[in-house]
TORKOL-4160 file (C-alpha; in steps of 0.2 Angstrom, whole numbers, padded with zeros to 4 digits, m for minus):
197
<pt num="1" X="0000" Y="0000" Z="0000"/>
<pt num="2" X="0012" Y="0011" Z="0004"/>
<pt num="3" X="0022" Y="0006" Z="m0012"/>
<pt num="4" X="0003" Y="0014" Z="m0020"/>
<pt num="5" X="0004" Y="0029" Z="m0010"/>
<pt num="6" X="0023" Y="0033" Z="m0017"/>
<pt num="7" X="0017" Y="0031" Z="m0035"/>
<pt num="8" X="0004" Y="0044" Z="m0033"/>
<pt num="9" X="0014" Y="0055" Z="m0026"/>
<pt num="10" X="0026" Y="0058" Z="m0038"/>
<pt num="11" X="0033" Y="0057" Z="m0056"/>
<pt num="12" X="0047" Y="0045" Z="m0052"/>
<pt num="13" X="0041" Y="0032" Z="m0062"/>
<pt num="14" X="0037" Y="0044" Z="m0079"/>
<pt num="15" X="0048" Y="0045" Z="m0092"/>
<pt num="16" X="0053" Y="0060" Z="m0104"/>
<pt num="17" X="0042" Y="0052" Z="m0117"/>
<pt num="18" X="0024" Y="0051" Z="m0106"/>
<pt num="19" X="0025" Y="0070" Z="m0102"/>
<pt num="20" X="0028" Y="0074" Z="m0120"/>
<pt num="21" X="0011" Y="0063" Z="m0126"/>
<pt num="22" X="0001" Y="0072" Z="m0109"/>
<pt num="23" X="0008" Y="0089" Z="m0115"/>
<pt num="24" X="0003" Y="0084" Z="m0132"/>
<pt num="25" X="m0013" Y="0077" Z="m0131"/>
<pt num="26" X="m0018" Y="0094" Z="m0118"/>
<pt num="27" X="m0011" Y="0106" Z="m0133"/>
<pt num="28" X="m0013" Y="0100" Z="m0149"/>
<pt num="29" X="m0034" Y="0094" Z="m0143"/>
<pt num="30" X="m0035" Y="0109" Z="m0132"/>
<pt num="31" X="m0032" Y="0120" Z="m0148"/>
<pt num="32" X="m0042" Y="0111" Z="m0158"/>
<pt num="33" X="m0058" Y="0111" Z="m0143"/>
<pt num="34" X="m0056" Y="0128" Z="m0146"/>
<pt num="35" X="m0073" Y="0130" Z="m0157"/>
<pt num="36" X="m0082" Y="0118" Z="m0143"/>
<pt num="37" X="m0078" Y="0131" Z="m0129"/>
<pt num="38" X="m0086" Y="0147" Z="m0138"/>
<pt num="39" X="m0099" Y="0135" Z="m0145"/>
<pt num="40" X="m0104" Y="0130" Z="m0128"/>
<pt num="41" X="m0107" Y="0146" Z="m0120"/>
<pt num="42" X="m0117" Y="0151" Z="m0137"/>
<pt num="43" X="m0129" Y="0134" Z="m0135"/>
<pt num="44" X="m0132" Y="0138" Z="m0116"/>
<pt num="45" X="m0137" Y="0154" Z="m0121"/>
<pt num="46" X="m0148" Y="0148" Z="m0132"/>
<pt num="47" X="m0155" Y="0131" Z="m0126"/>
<pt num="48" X="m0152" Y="0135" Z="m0108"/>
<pt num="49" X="m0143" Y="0124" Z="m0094"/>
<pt num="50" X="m0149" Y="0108" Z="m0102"/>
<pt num="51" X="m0138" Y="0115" Z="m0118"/>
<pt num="52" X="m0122" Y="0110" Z="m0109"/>
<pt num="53" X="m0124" Y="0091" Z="m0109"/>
<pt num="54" X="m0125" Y="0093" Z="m0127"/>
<pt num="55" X="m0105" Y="0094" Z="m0129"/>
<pt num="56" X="m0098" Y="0094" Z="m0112"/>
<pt num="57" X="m0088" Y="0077" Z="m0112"/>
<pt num="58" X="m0079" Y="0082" Z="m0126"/>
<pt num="59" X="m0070" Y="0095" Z="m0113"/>
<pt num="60" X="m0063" Y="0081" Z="m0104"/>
<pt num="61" X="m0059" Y="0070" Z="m0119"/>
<pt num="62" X="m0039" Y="0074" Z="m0120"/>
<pt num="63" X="m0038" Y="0069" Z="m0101"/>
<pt num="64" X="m0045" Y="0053" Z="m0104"/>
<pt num="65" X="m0034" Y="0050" Z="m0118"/>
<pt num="66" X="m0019" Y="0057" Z="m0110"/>
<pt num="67" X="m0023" Y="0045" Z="m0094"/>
<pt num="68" X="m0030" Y="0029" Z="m0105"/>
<pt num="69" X="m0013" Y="0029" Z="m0116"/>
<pt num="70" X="0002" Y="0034" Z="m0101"/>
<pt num="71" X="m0008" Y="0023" Z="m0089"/>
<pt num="72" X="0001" Y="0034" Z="m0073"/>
<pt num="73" X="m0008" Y="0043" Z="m0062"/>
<pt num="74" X="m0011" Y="0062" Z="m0064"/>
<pt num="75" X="m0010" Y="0060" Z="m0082"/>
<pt num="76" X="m0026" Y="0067" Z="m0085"/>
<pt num="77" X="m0025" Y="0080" Z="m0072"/>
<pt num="78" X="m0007" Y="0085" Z="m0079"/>
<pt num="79" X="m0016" Y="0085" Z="m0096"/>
<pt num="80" X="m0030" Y="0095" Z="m0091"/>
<pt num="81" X="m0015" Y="0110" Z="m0085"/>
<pt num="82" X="m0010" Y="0109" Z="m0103"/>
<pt num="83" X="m0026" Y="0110" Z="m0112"/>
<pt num="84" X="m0029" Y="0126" Z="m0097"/>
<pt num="85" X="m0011" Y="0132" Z="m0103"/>
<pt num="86" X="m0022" Y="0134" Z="m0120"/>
<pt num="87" X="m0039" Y="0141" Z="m0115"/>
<pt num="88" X="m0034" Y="0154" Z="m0102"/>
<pt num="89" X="m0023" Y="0166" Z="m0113"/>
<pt num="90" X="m0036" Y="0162" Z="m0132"/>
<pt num="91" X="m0053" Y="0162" Z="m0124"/>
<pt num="92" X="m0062" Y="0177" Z="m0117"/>
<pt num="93" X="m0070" Y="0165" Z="m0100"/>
<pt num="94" X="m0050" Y="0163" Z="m0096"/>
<pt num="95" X="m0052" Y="0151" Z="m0077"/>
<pt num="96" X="m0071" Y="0149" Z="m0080"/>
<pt num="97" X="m0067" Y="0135" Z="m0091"/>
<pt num="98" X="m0049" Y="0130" Z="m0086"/>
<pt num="99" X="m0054" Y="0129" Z="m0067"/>
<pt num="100" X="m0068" Y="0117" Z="m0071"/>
<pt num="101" X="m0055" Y="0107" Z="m0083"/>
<pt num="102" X="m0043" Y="0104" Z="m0070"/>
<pt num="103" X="m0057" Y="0097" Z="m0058"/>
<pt num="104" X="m0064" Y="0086" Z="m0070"/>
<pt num="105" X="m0046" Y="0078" Z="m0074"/>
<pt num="106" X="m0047" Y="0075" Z="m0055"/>
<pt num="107" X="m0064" Y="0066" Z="m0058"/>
<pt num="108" X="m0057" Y="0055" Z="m0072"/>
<pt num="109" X="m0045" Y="0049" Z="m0060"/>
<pt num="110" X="m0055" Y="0043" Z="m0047"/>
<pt num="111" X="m0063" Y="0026" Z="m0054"/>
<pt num="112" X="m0045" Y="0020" Z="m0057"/>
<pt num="113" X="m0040" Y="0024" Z="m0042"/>
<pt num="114" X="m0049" Y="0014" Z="m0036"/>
<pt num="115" X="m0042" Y="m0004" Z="m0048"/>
<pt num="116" X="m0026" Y="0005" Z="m0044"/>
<pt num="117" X="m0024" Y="0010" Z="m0061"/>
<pt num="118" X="m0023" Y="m0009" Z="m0068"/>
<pt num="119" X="m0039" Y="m0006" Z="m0077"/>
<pt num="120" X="m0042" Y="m0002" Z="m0095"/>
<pt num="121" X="m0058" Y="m0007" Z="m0104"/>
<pt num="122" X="m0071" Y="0000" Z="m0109"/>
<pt num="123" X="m0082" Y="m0001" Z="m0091"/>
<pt num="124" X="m0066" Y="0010" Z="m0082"/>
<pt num="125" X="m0066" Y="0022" Z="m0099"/>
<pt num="126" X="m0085" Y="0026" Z="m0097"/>
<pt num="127" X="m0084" Y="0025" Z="m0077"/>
<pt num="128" X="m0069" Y="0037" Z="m0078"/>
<pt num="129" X="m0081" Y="0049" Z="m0092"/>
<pt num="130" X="m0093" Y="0050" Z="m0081"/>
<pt num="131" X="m0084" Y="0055" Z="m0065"/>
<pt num="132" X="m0076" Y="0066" Z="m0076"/>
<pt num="133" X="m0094" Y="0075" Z="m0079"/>
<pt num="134" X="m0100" Y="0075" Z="m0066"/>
<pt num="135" X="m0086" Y="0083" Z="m0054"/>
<pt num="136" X="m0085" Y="0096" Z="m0069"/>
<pt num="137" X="m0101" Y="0101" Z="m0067"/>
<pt num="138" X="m0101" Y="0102" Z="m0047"/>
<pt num="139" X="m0088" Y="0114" Z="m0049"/>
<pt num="140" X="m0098" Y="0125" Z="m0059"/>
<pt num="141" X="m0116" Y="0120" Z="m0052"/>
<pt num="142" X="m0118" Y="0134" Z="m0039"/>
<pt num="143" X="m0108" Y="0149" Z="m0047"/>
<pt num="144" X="m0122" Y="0144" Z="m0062"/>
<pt num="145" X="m0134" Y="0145" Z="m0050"/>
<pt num="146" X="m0142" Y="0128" Z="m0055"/>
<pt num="147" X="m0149" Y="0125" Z="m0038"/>
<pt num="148" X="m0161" Y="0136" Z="m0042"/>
<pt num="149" X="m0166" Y="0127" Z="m0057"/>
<pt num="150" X="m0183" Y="0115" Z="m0054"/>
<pt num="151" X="m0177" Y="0098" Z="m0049"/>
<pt num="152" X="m0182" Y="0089" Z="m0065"/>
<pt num="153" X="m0171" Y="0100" Z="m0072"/>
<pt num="154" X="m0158" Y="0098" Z="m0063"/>
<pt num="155" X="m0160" Y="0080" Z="m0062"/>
<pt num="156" X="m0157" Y="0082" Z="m0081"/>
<pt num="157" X="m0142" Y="0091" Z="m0078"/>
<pt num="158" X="m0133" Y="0079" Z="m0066"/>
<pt num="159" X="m0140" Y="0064" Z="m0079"/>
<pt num="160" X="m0134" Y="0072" Z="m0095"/>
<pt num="161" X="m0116" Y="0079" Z="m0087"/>
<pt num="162" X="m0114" Y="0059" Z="m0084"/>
<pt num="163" X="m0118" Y="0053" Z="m0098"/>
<pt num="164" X="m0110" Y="0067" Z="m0109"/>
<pt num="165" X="m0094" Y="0064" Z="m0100"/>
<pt num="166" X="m0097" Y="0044" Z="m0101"/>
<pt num="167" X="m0101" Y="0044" Z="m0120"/>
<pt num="168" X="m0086" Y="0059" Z="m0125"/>
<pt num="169" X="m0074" Y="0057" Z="m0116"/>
<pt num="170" X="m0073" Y="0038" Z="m0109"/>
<pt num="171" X="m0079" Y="0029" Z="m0124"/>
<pt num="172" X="m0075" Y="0041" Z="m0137"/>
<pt num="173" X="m0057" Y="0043" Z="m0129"/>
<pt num="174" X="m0055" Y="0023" Z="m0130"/>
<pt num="175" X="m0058" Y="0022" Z="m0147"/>
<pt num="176" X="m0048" Y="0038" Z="m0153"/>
<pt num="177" X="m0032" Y="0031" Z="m0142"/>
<pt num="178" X="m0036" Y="0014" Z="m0150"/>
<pt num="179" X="m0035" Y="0021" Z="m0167"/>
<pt num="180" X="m0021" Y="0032" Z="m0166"/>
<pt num="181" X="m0012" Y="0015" Z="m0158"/>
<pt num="182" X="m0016" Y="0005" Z="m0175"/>
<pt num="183" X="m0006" Y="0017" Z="m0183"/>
<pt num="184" X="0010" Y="0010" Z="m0173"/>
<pt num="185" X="0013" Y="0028" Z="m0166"/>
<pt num="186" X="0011" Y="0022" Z="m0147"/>
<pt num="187" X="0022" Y="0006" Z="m0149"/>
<pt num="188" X="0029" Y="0011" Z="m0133"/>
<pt num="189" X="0013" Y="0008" Z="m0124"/>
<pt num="190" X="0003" Y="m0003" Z="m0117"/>
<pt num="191" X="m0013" Y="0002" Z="m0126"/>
<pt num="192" X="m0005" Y="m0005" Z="m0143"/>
<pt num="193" X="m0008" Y="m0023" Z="m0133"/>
<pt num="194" X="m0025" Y="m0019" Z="m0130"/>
<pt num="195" X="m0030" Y="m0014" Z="m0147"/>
<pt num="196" X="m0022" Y="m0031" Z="m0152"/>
<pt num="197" X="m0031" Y="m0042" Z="m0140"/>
């Protein structure tokens, strides 16, 4: 246990080549997520509260990627200090969406924390998704003031964030890292035998 406690604390066990897919997959994704950050804010304005299910996993999608591909713990959480690193100085919301991008990295991590992180399928990705969503949106849920939303539609907020986060970022993410592995580019991972099996 204590051996367990050591590997979360530090980056003793990363190598050179883990930060630089985490970096990448924050700056490269974060850029291109670009369009879904000013597009989300347009779609609440327009649909209301309800409107952010629509495209809120996709926020958290680089995370899972980044964590799914290195397999180390914080690698979604490092990633989602990247893809902030992106956000804060090119959109005009600056910490209103990077601070909820950090927290739902944290989210991500929490189901495999629990199989210390010797889990990968499909199950984990969409558990992971979905705590993702829905700590992401607890961040956000009183400065929104969606407590003062009628319970049905909050109930479709907490439902939606989950599910959101489950479809676009946990399963979404698996099959994009699976993907990019058949192209022979993550050889040096673990995700290459996955994809094979």
């Amino acid at each position: 246990m204590a051996e367990f406690g050591n590997q979360l604390m530090g980056v003793k066990n990363w190598e050179t080549r883990d930060l630089l897919v985490v970096a990448a997959l924050g700056i490269v994704p974060g850029l291109a997520l670009l369009p879904v950050v000013f597009a989300g804010f347009t779609i609440r304005a327009a649909l209301g509260p309800l409107g952010t299910v629509l495209n809120s996993g996709l926020f958290y999608l680089p995370g899972l990627m980044a964590l799914y591909i290195v397999r180390k713990p914080g690698a979604s959480i490092l990633n989602g200090i990247f893809v902030s690193l992106v956000w804060i100085p090119l959109t005009p919301f600056g910490l209103a969406v990077a601070i909820p991008s950090v927290i739902a990295r944290i989210g991500s991590e929490i189901p495999f924390l629990f199989t210390r992180y010797r889990r990968y399928d499909s199950g984990m990705m969409a558990a992971s998704g979905a705590s993702a969503g829905l700590l992401a949106l607890g961040a956000i849920y009183i400065p929104s003031s969606f407590q003062t939303l009628a319970i049905p539609v909050q109930v479709g907020l907490i439902v939606g964030h989950g599910l959101s986060g489950a479809l676009l970022s946990g399963l979404l993410g698996k099959l994009l890292a699976d993907k990019l592995a058949d192209t022979g580019v993550l050889s040096a991972y673990s995700v290459v035998d996955d994809v094979e099996a």
